[in-house]
C-alpha positions as CSV (number, residue, x, y, z in Angstrom):
1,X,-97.0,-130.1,67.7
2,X,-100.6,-131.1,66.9
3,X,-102.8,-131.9,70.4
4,X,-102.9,-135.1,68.5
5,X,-101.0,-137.6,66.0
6,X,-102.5,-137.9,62.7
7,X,-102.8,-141.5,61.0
8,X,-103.9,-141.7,57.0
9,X,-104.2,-145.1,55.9
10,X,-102.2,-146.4,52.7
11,X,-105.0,-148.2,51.4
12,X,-103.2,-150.5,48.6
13,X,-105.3,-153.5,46.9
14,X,-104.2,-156.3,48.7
15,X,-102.2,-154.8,51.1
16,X,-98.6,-153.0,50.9
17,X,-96.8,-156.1,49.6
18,X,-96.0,-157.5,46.4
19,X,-97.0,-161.1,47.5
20,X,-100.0,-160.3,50.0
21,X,-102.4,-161.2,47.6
22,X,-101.1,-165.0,47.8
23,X,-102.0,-165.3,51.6
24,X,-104.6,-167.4,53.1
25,X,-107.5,-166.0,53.7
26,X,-106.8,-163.5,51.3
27,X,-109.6,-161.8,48.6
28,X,-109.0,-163.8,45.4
29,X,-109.7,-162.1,41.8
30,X,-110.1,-158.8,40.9
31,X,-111.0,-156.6,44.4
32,X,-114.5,-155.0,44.2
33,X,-116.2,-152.2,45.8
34,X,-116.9,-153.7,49.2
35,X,-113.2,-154.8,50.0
36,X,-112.4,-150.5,50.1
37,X,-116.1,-149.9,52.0
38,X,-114.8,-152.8,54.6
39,X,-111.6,-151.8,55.2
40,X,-112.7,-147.8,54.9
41,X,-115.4,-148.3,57.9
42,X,-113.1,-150.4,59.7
43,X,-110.4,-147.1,59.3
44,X,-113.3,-144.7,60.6
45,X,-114.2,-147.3,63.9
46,X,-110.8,-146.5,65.0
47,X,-110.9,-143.0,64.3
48,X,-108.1,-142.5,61.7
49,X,-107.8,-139.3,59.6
50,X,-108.0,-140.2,56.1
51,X,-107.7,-143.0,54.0
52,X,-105.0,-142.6,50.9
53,X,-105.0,-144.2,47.5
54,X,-102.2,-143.7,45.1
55,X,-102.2,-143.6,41.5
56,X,-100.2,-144.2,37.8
57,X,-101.4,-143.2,34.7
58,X,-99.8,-146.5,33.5
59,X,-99.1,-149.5,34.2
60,X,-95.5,-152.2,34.0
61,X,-96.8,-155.2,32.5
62,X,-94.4,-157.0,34.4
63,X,-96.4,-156.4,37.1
64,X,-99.2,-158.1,36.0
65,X,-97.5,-161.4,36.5
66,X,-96.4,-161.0,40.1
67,X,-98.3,-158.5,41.4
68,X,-102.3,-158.5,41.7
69,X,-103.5,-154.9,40.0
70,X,-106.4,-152.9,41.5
71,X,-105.4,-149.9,40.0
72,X,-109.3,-148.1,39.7
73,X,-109.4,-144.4,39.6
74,X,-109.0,-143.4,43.4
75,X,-111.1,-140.4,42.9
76,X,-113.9,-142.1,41.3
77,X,-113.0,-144.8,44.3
78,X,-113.3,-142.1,46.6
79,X,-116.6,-141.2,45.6
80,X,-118.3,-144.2,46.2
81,X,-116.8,-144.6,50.1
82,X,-117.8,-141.2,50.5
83,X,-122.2,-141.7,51.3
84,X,-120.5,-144.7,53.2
85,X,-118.8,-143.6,55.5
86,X,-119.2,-140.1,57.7
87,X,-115.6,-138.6,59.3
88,X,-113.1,-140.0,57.5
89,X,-110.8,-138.3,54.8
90,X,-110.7,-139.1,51.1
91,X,-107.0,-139.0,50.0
92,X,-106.3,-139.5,46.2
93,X,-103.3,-139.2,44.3
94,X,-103.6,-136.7,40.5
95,X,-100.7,-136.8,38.0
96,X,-99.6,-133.1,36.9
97,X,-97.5,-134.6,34.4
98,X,-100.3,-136.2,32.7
99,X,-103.4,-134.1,33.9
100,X,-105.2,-131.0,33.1
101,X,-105.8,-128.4,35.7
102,X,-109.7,-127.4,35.2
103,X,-110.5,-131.0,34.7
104,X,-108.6,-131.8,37.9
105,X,-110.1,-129.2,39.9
106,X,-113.5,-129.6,39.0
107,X,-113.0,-133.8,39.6
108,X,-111.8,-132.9,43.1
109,X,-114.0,-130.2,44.5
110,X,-116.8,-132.7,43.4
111,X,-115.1,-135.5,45.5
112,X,-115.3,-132.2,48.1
113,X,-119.1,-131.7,48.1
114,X,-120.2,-135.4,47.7
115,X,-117.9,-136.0,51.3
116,X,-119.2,-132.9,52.6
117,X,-115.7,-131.4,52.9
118,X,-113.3,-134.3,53.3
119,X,-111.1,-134.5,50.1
120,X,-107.7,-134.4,49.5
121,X,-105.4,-134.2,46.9
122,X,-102.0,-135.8,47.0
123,X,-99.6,-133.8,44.4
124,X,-97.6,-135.8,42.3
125,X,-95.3,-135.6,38.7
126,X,-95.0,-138.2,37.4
127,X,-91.3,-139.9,37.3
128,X,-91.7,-143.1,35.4
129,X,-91.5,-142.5,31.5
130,X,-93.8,-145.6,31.2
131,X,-96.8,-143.6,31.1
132,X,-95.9,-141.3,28.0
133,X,-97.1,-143.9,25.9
134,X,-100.2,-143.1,26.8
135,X,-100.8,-139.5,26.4
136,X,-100.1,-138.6,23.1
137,X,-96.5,-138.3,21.0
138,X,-94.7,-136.1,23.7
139,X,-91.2,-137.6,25.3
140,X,-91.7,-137.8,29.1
141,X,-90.6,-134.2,30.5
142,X,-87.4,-134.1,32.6
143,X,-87.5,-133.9,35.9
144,X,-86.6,-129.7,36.3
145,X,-89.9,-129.6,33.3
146,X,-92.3,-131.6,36.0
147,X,-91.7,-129.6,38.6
148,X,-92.0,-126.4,36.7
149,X,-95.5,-127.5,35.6
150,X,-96.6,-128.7,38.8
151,X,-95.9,-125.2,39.7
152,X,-97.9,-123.6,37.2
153,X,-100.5,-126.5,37.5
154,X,-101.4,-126.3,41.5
155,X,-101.4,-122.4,40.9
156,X,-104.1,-122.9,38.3
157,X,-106.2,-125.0,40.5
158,X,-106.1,-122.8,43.3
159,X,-107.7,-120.2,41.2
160,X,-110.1,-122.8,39.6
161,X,-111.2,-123.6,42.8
162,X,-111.1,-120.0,44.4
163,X,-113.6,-118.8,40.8
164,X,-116.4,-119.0,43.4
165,X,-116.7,-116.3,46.2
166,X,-118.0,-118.2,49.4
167,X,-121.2,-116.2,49.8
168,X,-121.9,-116.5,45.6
169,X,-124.5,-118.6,46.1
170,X,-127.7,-116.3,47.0
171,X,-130.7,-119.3,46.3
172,X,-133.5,-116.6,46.4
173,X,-136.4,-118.2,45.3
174,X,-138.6,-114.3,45.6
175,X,-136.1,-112.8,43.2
176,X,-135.1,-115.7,41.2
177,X,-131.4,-114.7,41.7
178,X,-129.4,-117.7,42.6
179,X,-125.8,-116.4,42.0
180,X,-124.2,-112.9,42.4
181,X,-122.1,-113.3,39.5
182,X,-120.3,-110.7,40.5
183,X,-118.6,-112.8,43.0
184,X,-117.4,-115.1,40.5
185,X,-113.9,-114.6,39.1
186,X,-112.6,-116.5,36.0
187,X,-109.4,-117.9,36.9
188,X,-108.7,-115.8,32.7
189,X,-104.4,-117.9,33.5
190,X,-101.8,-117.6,30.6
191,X,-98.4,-119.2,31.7
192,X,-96.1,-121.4,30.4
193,X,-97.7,-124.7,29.9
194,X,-101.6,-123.9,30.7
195,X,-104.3,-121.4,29.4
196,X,-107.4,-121.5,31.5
197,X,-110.3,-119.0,31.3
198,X,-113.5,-120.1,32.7
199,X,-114.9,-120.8,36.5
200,X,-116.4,-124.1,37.5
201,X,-119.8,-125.4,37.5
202,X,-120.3,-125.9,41.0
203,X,-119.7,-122.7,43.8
204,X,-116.8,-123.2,46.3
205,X,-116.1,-126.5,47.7
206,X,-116.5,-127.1,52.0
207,X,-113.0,-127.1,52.3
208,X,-112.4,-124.0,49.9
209,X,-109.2,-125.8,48.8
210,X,-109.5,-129.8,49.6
211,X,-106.3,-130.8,51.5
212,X,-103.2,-130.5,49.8
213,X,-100.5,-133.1,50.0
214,X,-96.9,-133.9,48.3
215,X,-94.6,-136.7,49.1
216,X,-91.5,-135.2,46.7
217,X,-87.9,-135.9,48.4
218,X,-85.6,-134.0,45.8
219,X,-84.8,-130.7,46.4
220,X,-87.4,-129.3,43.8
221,X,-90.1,-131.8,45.5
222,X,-89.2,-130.5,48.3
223,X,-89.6,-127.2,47.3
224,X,-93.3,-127.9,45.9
225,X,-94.5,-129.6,49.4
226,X,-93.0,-126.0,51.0
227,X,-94.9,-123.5,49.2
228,X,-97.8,-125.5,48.7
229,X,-98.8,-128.8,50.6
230,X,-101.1,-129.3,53.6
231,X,-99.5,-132.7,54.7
232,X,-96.1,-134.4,53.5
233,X,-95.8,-138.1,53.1
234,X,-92.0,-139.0,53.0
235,X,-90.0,-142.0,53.7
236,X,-88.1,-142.0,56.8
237,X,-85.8,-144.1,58.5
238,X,-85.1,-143.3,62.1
239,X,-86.0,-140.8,64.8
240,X,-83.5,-138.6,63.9
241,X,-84.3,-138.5,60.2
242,X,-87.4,-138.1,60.8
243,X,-86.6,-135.1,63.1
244,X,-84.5,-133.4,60.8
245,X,-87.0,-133.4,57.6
246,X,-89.6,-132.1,59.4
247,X,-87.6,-129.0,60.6
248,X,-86.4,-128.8,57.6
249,X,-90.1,-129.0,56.0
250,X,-91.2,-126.4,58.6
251,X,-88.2,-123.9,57.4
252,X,-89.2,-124.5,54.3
253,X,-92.7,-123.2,54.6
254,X,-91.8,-120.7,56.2
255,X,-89.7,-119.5,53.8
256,X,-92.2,-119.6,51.1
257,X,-94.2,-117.0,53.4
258,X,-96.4,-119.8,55.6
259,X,-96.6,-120.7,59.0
260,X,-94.5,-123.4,60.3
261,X,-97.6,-125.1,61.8
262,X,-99.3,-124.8,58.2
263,X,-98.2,-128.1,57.2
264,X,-98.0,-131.7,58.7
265,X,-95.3,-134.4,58.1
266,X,-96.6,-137.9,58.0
267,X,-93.6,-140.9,57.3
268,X,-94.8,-143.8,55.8
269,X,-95.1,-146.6,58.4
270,X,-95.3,-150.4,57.5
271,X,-96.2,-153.3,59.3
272,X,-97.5,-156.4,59.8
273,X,-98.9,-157.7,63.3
274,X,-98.8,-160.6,65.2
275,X,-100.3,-161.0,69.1
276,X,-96.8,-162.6,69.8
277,X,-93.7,-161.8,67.9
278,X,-93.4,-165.0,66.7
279,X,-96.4,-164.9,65.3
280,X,-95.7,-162.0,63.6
281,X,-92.3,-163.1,62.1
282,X,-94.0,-165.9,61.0
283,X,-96.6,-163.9,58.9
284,X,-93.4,-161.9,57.3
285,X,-91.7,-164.8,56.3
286,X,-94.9,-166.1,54.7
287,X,-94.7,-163.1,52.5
288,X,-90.8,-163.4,51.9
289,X,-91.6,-166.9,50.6
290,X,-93.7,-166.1,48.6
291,X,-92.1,-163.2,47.1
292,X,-90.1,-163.0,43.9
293,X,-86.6,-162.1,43.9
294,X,-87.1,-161.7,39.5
295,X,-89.8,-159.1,40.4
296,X,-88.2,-157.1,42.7
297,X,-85.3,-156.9,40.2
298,X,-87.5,-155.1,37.9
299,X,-89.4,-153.7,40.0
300,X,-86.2,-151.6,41.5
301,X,-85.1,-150.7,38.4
302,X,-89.4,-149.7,37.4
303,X,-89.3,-147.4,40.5
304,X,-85.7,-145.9,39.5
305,X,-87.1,-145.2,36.4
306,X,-84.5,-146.9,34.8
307,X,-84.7,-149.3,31.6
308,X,-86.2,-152.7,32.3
309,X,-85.2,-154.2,28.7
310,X,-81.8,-154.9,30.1
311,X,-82.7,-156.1,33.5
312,X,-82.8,-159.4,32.0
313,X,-79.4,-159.3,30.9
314,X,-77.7,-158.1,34.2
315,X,-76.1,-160.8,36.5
316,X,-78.1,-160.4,39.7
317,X,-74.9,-161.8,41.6
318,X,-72.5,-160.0,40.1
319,X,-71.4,-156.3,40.6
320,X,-74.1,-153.3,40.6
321,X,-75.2,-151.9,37.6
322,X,-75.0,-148.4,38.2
323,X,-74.9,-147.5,34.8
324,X,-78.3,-148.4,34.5
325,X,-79.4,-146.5,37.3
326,X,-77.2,-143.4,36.6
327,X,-79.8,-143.2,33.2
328,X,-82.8,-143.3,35.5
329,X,-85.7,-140.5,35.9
330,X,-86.3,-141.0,38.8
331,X,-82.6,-139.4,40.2
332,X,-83.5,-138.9,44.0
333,X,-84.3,-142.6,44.3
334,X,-81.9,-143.7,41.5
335,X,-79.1,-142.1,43.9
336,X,-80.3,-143.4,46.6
337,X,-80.2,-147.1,46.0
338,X,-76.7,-146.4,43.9
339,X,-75.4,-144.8,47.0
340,X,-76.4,-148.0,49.4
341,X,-75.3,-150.4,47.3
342,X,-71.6,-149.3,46.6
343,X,-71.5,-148.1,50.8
344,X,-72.2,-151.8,51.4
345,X,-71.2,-153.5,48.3
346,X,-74.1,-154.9,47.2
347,X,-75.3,-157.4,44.2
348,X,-78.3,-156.0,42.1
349,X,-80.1,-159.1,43.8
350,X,-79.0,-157.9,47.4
351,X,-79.7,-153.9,46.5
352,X,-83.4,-155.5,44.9
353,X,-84.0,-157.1,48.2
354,X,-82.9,-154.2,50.4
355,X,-85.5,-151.8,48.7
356,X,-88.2,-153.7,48.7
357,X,-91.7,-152.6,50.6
358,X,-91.0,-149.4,51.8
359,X,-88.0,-148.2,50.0
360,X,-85.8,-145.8,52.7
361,X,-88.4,-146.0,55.2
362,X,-89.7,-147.6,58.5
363,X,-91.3,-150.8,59.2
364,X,-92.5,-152.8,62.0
365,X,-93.3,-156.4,62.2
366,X,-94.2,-156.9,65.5
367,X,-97.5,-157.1,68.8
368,X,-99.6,-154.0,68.9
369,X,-97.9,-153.0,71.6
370,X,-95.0,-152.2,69.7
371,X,-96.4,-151.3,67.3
372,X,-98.0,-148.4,69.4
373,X,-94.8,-147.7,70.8
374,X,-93.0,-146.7,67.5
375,X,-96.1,-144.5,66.7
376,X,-95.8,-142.8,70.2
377,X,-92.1,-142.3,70.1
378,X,-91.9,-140.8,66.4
379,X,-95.1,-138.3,67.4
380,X,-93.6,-137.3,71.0
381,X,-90.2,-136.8,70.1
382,X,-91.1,-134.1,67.1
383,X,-89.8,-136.8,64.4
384,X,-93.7,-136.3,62.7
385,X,-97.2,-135.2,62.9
386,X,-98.4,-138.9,62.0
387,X,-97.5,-141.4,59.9
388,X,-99.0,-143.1,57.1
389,X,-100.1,-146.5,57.9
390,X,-98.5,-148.9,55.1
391,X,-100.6,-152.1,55.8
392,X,-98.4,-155.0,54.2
393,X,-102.1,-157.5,54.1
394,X,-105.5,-156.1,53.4
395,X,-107.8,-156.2,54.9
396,X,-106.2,-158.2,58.2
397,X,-103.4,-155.7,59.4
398,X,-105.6,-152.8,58.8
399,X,-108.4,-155.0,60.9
400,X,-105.5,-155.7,63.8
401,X,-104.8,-152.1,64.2
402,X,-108.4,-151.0,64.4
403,X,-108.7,-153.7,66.8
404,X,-105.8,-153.7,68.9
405,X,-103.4,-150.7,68.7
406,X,-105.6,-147.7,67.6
407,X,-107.2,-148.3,71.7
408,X,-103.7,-148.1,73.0
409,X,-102.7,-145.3,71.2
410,X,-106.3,-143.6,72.5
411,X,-105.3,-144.7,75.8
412,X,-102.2,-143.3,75.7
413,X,-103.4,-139.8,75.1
414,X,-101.5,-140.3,71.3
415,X,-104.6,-140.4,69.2
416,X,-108.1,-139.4,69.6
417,X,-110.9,-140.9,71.0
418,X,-113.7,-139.7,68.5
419,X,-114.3,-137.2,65.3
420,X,-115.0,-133.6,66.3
421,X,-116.7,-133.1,63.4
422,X,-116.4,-131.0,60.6
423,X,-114.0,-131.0,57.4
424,X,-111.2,-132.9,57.3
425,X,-109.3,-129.4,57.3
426,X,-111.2,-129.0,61.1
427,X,-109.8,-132.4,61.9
428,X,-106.5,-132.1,60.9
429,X,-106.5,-128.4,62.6
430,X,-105.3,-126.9,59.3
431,X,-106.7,-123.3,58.3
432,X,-109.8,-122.9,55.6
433,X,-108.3,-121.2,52.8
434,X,-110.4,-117.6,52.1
435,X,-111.7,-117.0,49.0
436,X,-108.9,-115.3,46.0
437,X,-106.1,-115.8,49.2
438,X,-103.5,-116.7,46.5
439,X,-104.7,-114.8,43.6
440,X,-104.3,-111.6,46.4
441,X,-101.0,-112.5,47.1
442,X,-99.7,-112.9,43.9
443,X,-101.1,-109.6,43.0
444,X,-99.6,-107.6,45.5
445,X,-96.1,-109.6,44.5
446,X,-96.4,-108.5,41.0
């Protein structure tokens, strides 16, 4: 168990809800820059880890109607907090469905030396078939292909990043030798999917390797987090669930050769805050209200990865469609919502309403004190690491808990008091990967 819990920050537009964005006081039109420096500074006041933005290469035009869209490029995003901010981590989600590995590597170990060593990649493949469209003529891979290339793809990186011995860089101005290029290494990969010769522009990043991170829940997401990943995001229900992953997690790792302690669970958290419980209640029904029951029809069946032309032509009273969701990409989530609807006999409108906000995960609407009370339970009892703080308005809840339950948690001896300094690695007490660590170890298996 870490000295301390870990909080990243799910930083999402208008905040973690489809309907936040129609709130009083909320930002109205299209968010700018200084919404993400406001709410980033108000993250490192109360000394959180990182900050996390997610990503699709493509977007539902459904959406568009009921949803406000902010989707910017997080690691160009990321970039502009980073000479804005001092401690806190830069967390950015990169498709390796719809990516390329030299590009990707080269985007984030520049995210890595503009933050002076506080990037982070989350790892995802892509599930939703939406986003084919927009990559060429290829069908959307199946889900055993994806994982198979994010394989291949996060080994490539590695040795992207690792082209670069740490002491390469010589800088003598006498000589007028800047590099030993004998300590640079072409990554010179043939696999399966990706051929990749040549070393990057830029020595080795702060970090070595920026943070890794993976947030699969099937067995070959799973899998990937294990071998590879720094922190997991994952949603989790209860204490005991929450238990039972991350032993499972830590197994995991160590089966793939790592140290349990190598890697860091951290289950997605919502919330919205009140000083009183009423008042918080209150705020959640606001955003009930104002919520559509059409949209989170689609949206369930978008997040399945499941067809939306018939959505239309489903009763939403009558009897679950699971023939629509048994064709779905998406088949750890696409069993999961089949699997609660027929246990509790469920309309599609019911099963919509049941999944929405944090699909299979935890939520609190509640005082700070409570609020603070989940967080400590979950960390003290081994259920996680952390959690990732799901915000449902932005910039207010992620104001309230700066304000009021980041000082109890300090108090409490739950969360630090101030940055230590250093990388985000240092922070989060992980290990700095040495130069060619992987590319040794898969030369010794071989």
């Amino acid at each position: 168990m870490s000295k301390f819990a870990h909080l990243n920050l799910f930083v999402a537009g208008y905040g973690y809800h489809e309907a936040s964005w129609r709130m009083p006081g909320a930002p109205r039109g299209t968010l700018g820059l200084q919404h993400y420096v406001d709410i980033a500074r108000a993250a490192e006041r109360g000394v959180l880890d990182s900050i996390f933005f997610a990503d699709s290469p493509g977007v539902a035009t459904f959406r568009t109607r009921f949803m406000a869209q902010s989707g910017f490029d997080p690691i160009d995003l990321l970039a502009a907090l980073a000479p804005v901010t001092s401690h806190i981590g830069l967390l950015a989600t990169a498709s390796t469905t719809y990516s390329t590995p030299w590009d990707l590597a080269r985007r984030f170990a520049t995210l890595d030396h503009l933050s002076a060593g506080r990037a982070g990649w989350n790892i995802v493949t892509t599930g939703n078939p939406i986003a084919a469209a927009n990559f060429g003529d290829l069908p959307h891979a199946a889900h055993e292909d994806r994982y198979r290339r994010a394989h291949e793809f996060v080994e490539v990186v590695r040795e992207v990043w690792d082209g670069w011995e740490d002491d390469a860089v010589l800088a003598e101005a006498d000589s007028g030798e800047w590099a030993d290029k004998g300590k640079l290494h072409a990554p010179e990969h043939r696999g399966e999917f990706f051929s990749v010769a040549g070393v990057l522009p830029i020595p080795r990043s702060p970090q070595g390797h920026p943070v890794l991170v993976q947030a699969g829940a099937s067995p070959d997401g799973m899998d990937l987090g294990a071998s590879v990943a720094d922190l997991i995001f994952t949603p989790q229900a209860t204490i005991e669930d929450g238990i039972a992953f991350r032993r499972r997690m830590r197994d995991l790792a160590v089966a793939h050769g790592r140290s349990a302690d190598d890697i860091r669970t951290l289950p997605g958290l919502s919330f919205v805050l009140g000083s009183t419980e009423a008042e918080a209640t209150r705020a959640w029904d606001a955003l009930q209200e104002a919520s559509s029951a059409e949209f989170r029809r689609y949206n369930l069946a978008y997040l399945a990865g499941a067809s939306l032309d018939a959505v239309d032509s489903i009763d939403p009273d009558g009897p679950f469609p699971y023939w629509l969701f048994e064709q779905a990409s998406s088949t750890t989530f696409a069993g999961n919502v089949m699997k609660t609807a027929r246990a509790e006999g469920l309309t599609f409108r019911q099963t919509a309403e049941r999944f929405a906000t944090l699909p299979g995960g935890l939520h609190v609407t509640g005082t700070p004190e409570q609020l603070a009370d989940v967080i400590e339970a979950w960390w003290r009892r081994g259920a996680a690491d952390g959690v990732t703080l799901q915000p449902l308005r932005l910039p207010l809840d992620a104001e309230l808990f700066v304000e009021h339950v980041s000082p109890l948690l300090q108090a409490r001896g739950v969360t630090r008091r101030e940055y230590t300094g250093g990388t985000l690695r240092e922070q989060l007490g992980l290990p700095r990967p040495p130069d060619h660590a992987h590319r040794l170890v898969a030369g010794r298996a071989g």
